[in-house]
C-alpha positions as CSV (number, residue, x, y, z in Angstrom):
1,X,4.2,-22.2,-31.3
2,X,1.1,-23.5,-29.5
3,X,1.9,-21.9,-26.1
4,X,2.0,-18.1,-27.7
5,X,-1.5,-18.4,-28.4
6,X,-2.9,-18.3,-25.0
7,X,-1.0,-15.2,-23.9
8,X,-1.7,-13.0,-26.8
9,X,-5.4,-14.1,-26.8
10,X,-5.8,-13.2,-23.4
11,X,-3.8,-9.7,-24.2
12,X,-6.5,-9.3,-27.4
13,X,-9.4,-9.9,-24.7
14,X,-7.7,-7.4,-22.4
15,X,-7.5,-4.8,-25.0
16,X,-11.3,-5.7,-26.4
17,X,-12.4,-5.3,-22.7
18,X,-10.5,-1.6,-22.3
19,X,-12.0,-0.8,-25.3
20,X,-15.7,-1.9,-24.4
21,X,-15.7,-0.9,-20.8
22,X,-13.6,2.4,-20.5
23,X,-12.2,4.3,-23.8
24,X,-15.7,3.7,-25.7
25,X,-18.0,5.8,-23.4
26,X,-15.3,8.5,-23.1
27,X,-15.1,8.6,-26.6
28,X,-18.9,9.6,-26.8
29,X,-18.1,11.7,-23.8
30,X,-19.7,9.7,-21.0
31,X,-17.2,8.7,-17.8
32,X,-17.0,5.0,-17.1
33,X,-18.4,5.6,-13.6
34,X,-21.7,7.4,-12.3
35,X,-22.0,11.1,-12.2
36,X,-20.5,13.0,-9.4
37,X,-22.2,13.8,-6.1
38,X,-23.0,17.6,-5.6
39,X,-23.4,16.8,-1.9
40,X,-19.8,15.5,-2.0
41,X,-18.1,18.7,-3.6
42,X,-19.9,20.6,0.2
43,X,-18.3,17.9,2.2
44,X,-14.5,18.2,0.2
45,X,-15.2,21.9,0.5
46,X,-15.5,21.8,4.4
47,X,-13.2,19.5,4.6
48,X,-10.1,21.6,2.9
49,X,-11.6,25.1,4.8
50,X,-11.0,22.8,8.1
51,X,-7.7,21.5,7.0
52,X,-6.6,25.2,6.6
53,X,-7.9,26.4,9.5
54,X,-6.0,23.4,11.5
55,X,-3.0,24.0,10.1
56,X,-3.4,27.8,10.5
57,X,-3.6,27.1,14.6
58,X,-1.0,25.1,15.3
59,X,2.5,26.2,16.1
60,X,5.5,24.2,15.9
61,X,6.7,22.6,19.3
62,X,10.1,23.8,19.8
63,X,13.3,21.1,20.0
64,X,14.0,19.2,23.3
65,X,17.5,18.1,23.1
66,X,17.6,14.6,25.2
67,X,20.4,16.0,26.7
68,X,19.5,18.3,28.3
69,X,18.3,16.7,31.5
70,X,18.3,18.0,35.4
71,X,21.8,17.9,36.8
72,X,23.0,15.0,39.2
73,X,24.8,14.3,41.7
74,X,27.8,11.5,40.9
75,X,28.4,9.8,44.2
């Protein structure tokens, strides 16, 4: 009976810490982290209008068969 204490005391202190750390301040609508960069919305931004334009300039290599290789002569 002893050794079920340990695991569900750590799994109350693991809930307790959720609670505390994360679900608390989003209950009073506050994230657990800091507030978002505006700079870094600009540099996603660029980064997705480059993405497109990449992917908007390359064409598709066409199939080499590896057998198709310059004749020879058997000797």
């Amino acid at each position: 009976m002893t050794g079920v204490w340990l695991p569900l005391a750590a799994t109350v202190l693991a809930a307790a810490l959720t609670w505390w750390c994360c679900l608390r301040p989003m209950a009073r609508k506050r994230s657990c982290h800091g507030t978002p960069d505006p700079g870094l919305h600009e540099e996603l931004r660029a980064a997705r209008e480059e993405l497109q334009r990449l992917r908007g300039e390359t064409t598709p290599t066409p199939f080499t068969d590896p057998t198709d290789r310059p004749e020879t002569l058997n000797r």
